[in-house]
Biopython code that builds the backbone (N, CA, C, O; Angstrom):
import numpy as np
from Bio.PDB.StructureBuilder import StructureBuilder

atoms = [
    (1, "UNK", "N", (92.327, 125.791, 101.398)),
    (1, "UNK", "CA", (92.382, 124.615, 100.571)),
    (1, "UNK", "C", (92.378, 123.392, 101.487)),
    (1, "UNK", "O", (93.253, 123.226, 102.337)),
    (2, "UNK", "N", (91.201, 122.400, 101.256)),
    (2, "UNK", "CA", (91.554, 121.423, 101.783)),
    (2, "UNK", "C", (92.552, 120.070, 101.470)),
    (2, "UNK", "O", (93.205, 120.054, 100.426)),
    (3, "UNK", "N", (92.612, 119.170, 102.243)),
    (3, "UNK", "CA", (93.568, 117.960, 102.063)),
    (3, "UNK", "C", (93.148, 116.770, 102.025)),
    (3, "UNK", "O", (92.637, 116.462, 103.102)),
    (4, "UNK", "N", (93.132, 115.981, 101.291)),
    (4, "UNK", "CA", (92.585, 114.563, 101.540)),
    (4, "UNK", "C", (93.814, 113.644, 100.745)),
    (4, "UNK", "O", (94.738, 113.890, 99.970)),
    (5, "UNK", "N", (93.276, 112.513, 101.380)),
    (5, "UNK", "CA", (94.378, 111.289, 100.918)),
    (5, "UNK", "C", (93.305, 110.377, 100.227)),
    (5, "UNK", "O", (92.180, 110.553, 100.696)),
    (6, "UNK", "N", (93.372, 109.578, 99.368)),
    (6, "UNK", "CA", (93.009, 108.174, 98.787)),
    (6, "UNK", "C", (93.362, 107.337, 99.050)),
    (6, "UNK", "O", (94.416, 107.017, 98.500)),
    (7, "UNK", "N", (92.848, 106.512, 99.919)),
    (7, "UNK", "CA", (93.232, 104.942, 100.224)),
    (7, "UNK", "C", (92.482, 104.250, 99.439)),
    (7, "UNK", "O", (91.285, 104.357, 99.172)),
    (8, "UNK", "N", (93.718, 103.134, 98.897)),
    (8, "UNK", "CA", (93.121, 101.925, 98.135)),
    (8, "UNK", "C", (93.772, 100.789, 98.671)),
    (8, "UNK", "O", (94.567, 100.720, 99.609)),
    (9, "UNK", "N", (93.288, 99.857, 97.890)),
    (9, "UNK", "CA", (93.507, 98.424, 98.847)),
    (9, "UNK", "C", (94.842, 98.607, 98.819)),
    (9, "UNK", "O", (95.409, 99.091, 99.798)),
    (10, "UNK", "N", (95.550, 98.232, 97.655)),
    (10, "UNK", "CA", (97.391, 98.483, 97.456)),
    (10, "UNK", "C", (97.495, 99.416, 98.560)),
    (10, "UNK", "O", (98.073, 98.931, 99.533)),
    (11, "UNK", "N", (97.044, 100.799, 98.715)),
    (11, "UNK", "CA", (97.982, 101.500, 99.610)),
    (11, "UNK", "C", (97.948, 101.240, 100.723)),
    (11, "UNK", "O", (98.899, 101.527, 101.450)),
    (12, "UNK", "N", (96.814, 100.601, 101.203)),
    (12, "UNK", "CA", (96.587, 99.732, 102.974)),
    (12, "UNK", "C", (97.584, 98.861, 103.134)),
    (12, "UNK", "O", (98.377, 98.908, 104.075)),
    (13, "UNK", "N", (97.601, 97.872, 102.064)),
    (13, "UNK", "CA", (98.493, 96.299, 102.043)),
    (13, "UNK", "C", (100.419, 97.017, 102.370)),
    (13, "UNK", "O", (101.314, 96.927, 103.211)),
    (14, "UNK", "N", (100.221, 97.481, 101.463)),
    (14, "UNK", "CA", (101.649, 98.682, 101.489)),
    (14, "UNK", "C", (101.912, 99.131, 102.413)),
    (14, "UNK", "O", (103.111, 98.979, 102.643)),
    (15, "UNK", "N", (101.312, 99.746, 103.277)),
    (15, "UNK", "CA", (101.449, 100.378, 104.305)),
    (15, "UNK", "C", (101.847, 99.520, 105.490)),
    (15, "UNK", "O", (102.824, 99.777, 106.193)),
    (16, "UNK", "N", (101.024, 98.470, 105.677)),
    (16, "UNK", "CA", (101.162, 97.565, 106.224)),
    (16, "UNK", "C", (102.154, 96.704, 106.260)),
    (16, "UNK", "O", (102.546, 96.360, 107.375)),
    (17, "UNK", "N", (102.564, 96.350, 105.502)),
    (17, "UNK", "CA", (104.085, 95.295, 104.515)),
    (17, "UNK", "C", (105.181, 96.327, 105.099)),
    (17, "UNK", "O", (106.062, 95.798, 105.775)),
    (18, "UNK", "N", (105.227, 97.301, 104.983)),
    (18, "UNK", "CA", (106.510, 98.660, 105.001)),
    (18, "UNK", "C", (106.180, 98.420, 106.971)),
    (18, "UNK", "O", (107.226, 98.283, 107.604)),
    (19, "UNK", "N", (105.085, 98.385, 107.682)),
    (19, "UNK", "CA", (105.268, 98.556, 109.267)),
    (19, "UNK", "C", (104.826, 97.440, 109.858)),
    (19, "UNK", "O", (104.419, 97.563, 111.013)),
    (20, "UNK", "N", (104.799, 96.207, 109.277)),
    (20, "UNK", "CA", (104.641, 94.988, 109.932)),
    (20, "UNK", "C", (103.834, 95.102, 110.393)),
    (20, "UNK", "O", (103.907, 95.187, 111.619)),
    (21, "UNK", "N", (102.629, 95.177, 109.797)),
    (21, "UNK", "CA", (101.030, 95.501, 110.688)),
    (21, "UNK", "C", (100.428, 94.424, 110.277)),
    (21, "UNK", "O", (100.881, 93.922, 109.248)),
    (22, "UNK", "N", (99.445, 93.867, 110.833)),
    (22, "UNK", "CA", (98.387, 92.679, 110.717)),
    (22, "UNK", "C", (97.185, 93.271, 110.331)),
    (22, "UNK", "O", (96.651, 94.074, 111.096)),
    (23, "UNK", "N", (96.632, 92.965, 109.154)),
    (23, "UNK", "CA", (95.230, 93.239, 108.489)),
    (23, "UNK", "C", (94.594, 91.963, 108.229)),
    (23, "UNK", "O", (95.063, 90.854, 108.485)),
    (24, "UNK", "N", (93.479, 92.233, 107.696)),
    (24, "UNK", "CA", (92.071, 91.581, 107.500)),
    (24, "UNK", "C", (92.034, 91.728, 105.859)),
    (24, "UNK", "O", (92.463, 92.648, 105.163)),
    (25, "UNK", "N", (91.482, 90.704, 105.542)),
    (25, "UNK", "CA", (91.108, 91.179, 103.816)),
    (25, "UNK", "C", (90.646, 90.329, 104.271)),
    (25, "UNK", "O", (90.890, 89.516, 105.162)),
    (26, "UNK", "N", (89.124, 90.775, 102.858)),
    (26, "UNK", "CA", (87.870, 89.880, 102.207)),
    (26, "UNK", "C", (87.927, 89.470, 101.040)),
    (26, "UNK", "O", (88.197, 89.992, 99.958)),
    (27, "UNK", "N", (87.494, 87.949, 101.554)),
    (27, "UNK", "CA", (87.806, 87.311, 99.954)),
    (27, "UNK", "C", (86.840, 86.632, 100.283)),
    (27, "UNK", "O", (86.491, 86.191, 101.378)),
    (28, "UNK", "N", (86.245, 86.532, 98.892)),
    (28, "UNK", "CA", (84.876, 85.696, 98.915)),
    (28, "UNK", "C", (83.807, 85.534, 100.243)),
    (28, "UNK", "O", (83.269, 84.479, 100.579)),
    (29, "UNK", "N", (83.709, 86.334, 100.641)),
    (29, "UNK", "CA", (82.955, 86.917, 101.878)),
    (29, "UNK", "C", (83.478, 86.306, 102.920)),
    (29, "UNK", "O", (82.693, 86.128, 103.851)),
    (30, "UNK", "N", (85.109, 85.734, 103.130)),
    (30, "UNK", "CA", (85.181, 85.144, 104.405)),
    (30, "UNK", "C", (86.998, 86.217, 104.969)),
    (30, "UNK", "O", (88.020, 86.256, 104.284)),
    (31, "UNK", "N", (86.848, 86.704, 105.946)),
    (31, "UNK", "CA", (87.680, 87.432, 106.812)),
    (31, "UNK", "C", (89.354, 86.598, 106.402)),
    (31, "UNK", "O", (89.293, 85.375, 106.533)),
    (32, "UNK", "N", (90.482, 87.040, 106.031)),
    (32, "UNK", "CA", (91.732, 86.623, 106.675)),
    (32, "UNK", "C", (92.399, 87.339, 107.115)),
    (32, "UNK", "O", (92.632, 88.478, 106.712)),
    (33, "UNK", "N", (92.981, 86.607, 108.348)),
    (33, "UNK", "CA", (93.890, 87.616, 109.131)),
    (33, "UNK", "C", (95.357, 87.696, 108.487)),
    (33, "UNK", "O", (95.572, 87.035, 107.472)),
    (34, "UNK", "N", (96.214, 88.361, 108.957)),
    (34, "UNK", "CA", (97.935, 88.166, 108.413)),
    (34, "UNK", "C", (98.663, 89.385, 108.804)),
    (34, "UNK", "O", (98.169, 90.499, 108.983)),
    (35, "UNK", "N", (99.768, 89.075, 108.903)),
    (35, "UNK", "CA", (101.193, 90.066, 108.490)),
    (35, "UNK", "C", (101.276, 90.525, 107.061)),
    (35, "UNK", "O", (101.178, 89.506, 106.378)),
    (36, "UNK", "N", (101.367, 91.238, 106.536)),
    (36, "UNK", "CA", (101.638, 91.326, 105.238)),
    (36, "UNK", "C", (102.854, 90.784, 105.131)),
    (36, "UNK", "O", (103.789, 91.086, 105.872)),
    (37, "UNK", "N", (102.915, 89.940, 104.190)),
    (37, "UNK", "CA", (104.347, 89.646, 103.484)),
    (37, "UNK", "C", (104.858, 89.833, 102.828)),
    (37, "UNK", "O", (106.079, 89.991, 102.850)),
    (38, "UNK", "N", (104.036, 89.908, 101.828)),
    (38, "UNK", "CA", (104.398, 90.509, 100.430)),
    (38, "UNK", "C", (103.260, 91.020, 99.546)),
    (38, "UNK", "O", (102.083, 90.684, 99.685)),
    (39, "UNK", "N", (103.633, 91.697, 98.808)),
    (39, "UNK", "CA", (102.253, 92.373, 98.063)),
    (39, "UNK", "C", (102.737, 93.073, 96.608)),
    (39, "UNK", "O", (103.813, 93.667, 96.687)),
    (40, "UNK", "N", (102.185, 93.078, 95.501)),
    (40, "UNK", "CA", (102.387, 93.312, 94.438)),
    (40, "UNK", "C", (101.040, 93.571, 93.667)),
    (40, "UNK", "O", (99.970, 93.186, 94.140)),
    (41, "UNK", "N", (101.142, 94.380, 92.199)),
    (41, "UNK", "CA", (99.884, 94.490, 91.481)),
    (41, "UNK", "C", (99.525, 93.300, 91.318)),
    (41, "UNK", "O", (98.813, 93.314, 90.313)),
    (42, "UNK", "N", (99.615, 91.980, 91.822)),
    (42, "UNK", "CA", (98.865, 90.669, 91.280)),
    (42, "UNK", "C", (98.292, 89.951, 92.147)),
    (42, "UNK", "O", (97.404, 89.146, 91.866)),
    (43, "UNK", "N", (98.968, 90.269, 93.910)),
    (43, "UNK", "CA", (98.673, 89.387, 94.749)),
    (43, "UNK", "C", (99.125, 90.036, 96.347)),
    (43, "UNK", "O", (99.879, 91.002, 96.466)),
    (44, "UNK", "N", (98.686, 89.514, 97.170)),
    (44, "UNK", "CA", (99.349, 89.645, 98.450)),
    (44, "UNK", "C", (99.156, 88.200, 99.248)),
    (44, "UNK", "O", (98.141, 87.514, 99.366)),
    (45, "UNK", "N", (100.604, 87.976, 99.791)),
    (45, "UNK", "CA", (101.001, 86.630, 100.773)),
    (45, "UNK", "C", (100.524, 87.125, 102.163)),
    (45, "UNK", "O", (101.025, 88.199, 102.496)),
    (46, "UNK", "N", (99.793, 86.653, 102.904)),
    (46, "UNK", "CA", (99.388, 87.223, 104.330)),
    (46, "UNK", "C", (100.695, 85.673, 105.381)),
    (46, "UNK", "O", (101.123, 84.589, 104.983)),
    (47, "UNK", "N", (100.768, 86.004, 105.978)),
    (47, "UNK", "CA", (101.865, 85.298, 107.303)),
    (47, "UNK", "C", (100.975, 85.501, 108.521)),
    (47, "UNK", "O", (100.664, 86.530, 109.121)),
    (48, "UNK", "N", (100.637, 84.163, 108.722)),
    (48, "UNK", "CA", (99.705, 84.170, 110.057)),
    (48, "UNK", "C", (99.884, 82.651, 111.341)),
    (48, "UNK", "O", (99.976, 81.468, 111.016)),
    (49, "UNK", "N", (99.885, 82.963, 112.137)),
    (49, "UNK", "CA", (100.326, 81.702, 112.800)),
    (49, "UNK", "C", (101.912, 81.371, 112.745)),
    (49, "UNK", "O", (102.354, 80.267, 113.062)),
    (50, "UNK", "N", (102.890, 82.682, 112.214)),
    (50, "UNK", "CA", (104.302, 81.774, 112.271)),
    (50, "UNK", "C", (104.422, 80.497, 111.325)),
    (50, "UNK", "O", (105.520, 80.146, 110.894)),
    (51, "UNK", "N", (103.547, 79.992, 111.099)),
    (51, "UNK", "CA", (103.609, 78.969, 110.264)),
    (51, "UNK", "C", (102.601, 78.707, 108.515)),
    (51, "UNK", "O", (102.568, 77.814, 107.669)),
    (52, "UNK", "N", (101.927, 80.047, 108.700)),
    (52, "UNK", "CA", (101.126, 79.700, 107.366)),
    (52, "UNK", "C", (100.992, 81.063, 106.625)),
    (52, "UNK", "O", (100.822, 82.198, 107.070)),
    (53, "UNK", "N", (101.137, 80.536, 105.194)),
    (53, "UNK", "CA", (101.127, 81.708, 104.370)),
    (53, "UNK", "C", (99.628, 81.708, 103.507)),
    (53, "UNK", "O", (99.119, 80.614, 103.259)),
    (54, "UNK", "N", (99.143, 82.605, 103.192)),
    (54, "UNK", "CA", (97.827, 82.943, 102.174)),
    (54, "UNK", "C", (98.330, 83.670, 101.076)),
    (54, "UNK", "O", (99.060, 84.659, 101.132)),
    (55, "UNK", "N", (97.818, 83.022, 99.916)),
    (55, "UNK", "CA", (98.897, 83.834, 99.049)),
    (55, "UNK", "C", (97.160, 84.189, 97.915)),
    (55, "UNK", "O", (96.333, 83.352, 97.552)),
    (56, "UNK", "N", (97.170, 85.659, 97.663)),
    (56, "UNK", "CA", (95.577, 86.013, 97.558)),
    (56, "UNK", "C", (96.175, 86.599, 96.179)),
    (56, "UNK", "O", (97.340, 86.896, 95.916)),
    (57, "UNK", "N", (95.016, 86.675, 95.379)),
    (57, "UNK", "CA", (94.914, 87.445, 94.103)),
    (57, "UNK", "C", (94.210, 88.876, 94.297)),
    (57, "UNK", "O", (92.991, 89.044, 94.315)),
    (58, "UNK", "N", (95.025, 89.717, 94.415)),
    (58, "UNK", "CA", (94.655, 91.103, 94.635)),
    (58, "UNK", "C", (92.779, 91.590, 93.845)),
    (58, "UNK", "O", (91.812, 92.236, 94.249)),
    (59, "UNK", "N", (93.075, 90.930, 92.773)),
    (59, "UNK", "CA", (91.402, 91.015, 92.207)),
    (59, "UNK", "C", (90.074, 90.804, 93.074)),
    (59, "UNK", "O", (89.060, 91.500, 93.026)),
    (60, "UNK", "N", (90.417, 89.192, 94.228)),
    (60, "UNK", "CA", (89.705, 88.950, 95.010)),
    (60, "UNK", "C", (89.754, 89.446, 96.057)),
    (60, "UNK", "O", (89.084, 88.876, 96.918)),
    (61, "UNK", "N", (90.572, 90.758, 96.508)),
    (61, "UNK", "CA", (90.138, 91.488, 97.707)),
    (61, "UNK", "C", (89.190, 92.319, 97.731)),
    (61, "UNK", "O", (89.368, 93.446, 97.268)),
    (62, "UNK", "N", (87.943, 91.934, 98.292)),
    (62, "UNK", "CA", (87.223, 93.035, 97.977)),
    (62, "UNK", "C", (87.371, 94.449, 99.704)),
    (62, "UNK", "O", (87.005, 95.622, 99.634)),
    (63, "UNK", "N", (87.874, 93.898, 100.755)),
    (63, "UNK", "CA", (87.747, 95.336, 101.848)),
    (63, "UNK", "C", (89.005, 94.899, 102.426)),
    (63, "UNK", "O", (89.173, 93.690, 102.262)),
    (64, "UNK", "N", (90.077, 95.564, 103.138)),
    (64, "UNK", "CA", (91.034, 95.440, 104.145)),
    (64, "UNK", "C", (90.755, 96.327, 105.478)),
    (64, "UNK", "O", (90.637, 97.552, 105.486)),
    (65, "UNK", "N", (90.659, 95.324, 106.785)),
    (65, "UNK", "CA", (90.693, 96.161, 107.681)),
    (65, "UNK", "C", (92.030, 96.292, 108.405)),
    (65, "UNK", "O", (92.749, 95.296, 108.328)),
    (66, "UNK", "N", (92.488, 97.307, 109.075)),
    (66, "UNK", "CA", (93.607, 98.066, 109.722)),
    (66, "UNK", "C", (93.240, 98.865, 110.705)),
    (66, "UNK", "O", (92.274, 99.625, 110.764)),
    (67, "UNK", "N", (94.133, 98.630, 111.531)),
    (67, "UNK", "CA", (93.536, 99.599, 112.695)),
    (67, "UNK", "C", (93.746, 100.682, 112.373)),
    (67, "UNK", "O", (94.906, 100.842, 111.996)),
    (68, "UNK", "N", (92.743, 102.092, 112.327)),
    (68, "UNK", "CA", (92.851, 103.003, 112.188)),
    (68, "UNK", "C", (93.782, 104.081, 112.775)),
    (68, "UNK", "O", (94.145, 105.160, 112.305)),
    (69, "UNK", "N", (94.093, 103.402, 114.073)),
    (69, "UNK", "CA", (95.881, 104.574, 114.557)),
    (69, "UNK", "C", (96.847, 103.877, 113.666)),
    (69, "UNK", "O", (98.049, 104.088, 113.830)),
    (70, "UNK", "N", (96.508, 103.211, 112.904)),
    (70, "UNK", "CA", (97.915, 102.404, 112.479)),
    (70, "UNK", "C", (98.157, 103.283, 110.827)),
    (70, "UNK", "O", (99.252, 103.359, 110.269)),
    (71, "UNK", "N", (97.426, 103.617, 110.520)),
    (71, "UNK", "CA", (97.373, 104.632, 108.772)),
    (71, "UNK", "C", (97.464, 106.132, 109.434)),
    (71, "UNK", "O", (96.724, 106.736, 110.210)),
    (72, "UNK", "N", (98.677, 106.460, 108.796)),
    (72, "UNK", "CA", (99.083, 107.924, 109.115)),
    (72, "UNK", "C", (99.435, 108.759, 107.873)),
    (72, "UNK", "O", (100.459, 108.465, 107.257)),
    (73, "UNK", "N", (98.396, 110.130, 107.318)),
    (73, "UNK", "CA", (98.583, 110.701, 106.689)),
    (73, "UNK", "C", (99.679, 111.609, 106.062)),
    (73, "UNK", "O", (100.372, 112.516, 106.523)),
    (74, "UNK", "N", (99.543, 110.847, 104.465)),
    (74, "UNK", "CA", (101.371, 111.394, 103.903)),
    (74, "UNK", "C", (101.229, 112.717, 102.778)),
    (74, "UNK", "O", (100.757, 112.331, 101.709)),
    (75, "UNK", "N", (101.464, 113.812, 102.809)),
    (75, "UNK", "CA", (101.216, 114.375, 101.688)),
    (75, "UNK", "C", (101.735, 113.389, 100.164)),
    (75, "UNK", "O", (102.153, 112.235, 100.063)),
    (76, "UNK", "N", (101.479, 114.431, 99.170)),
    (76, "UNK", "CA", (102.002, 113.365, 97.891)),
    (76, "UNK", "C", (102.420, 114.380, 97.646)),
    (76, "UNK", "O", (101.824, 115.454, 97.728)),
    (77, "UNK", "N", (103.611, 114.174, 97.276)),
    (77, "UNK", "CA", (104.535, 115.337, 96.560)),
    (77, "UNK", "C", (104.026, 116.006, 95.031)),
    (77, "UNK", "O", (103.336, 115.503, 94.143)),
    (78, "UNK", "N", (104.578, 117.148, 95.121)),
    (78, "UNK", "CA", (103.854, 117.632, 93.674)),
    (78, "UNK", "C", (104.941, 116.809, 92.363)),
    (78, "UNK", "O", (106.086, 116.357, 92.387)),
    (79, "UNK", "N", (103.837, 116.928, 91.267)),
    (79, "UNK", "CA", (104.757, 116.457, 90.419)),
    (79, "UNK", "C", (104.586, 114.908, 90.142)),
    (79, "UNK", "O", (104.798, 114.384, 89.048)),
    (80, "UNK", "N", (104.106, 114.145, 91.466)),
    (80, "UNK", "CA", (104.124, 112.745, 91.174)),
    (80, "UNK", "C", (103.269, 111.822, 90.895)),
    (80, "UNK", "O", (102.207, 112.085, 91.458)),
    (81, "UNK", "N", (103.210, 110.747, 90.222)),
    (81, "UNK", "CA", (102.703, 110.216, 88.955)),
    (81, "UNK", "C", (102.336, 108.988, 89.251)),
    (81, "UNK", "O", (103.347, 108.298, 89.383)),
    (82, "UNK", "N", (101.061, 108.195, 89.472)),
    (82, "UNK", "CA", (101.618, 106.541, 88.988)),
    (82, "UNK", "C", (102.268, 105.891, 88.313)),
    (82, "UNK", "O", (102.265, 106.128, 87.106)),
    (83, "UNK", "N", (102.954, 104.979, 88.771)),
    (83, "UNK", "CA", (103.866, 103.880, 88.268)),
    (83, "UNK", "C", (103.132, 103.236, 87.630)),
    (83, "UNK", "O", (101.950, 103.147, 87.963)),
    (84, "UNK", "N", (103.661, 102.559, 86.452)),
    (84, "UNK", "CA", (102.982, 101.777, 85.238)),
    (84, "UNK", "C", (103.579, 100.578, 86.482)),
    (84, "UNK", "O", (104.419, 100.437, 87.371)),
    (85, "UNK", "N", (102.084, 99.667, 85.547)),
    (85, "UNK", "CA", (102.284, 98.263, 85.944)),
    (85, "UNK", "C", (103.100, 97.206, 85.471)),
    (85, "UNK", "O", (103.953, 97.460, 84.621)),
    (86, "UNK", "N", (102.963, 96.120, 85.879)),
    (86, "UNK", "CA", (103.983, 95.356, 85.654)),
    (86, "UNK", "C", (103.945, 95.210, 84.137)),
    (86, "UNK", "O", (102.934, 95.565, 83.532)),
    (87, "UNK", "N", (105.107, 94.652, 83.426)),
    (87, "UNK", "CA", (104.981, 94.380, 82.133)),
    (87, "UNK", "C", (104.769, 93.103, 81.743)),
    (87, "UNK", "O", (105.292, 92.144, 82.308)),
    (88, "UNK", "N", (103.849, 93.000, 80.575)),
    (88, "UNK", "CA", (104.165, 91.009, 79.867)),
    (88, "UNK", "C", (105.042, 90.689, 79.649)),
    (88, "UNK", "O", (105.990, 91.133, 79.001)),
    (89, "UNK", "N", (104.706, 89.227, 80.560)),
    (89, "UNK", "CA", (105.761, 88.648, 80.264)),
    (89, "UNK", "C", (106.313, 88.418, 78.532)),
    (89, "UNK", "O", (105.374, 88.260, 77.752)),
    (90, "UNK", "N", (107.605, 88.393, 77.957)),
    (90, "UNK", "CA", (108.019, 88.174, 76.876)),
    (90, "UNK", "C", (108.388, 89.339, 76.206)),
    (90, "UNK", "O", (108.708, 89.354, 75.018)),
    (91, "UNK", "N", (108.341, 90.608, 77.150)),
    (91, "UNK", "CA", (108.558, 92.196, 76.850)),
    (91, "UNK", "C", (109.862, 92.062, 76.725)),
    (91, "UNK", "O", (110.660, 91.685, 77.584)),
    (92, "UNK", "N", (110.132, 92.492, 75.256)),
    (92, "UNK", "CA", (111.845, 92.287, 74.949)),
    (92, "UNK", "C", (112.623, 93.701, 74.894)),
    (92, "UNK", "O", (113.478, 94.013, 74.064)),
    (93, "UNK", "N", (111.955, 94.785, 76.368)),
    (93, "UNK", "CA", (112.327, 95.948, 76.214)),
    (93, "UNK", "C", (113.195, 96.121, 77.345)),
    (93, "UNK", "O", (113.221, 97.150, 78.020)),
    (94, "UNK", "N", (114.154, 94.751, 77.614)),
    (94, "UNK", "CA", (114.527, 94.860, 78.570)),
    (94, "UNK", "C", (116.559, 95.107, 78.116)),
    (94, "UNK", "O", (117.377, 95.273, 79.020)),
]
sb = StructureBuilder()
sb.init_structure("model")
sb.init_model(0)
sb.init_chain("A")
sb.init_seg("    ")
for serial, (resi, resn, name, xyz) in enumerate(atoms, 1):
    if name == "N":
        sb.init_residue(resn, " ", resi, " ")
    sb.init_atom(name, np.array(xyz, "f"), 0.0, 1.0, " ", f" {name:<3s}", serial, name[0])
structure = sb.get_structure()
């Protein structure tokens, strides 16, 4: 039986955010560099220069680059599921 993993943009940005790694995303065909800072189903903040933040709409990423020793293969446990996304706002199921 073989093994493979799925990388998607979230799981690069993630990965990255969790080991303080510096990536690349494409937005509108122009390169940004960053730290991940933060990242969520809506957006990711890149930290670059110590002094400047990019704060991106996850929709407009279209590629992330990472150095390839830097992504290290995780099994996925059996059993496990995607997480639902965020909820609307005004969800009174709280």
């Amino acid at each position: 039986m073989s093994s493979s993993t799925l990388y998607t943009i979230g799981t690069v940005l993630n990965h990255a955010r969790d080991n303080g790694l510096e990536v690349d995303v494409l937005v509108s065909g122009h390169w940004l560099s960053g730290v991940v800072a933060a990242v969520d189903g809506f957006g990711v903040v890149l930290a670059s220069n110590g002094d400047q933040h990019a704060v991106i709409r996850m929709e407009a990423v279209s590629a992330v680059k990472i150095a390839q020793s830097m992504l290290r293969r995780t099994e996925i446990p059996a059993g496990a599921h995607p997480m639902p996304g965020p909820r609307p706002a005004g969800d009174a199921t709280d």
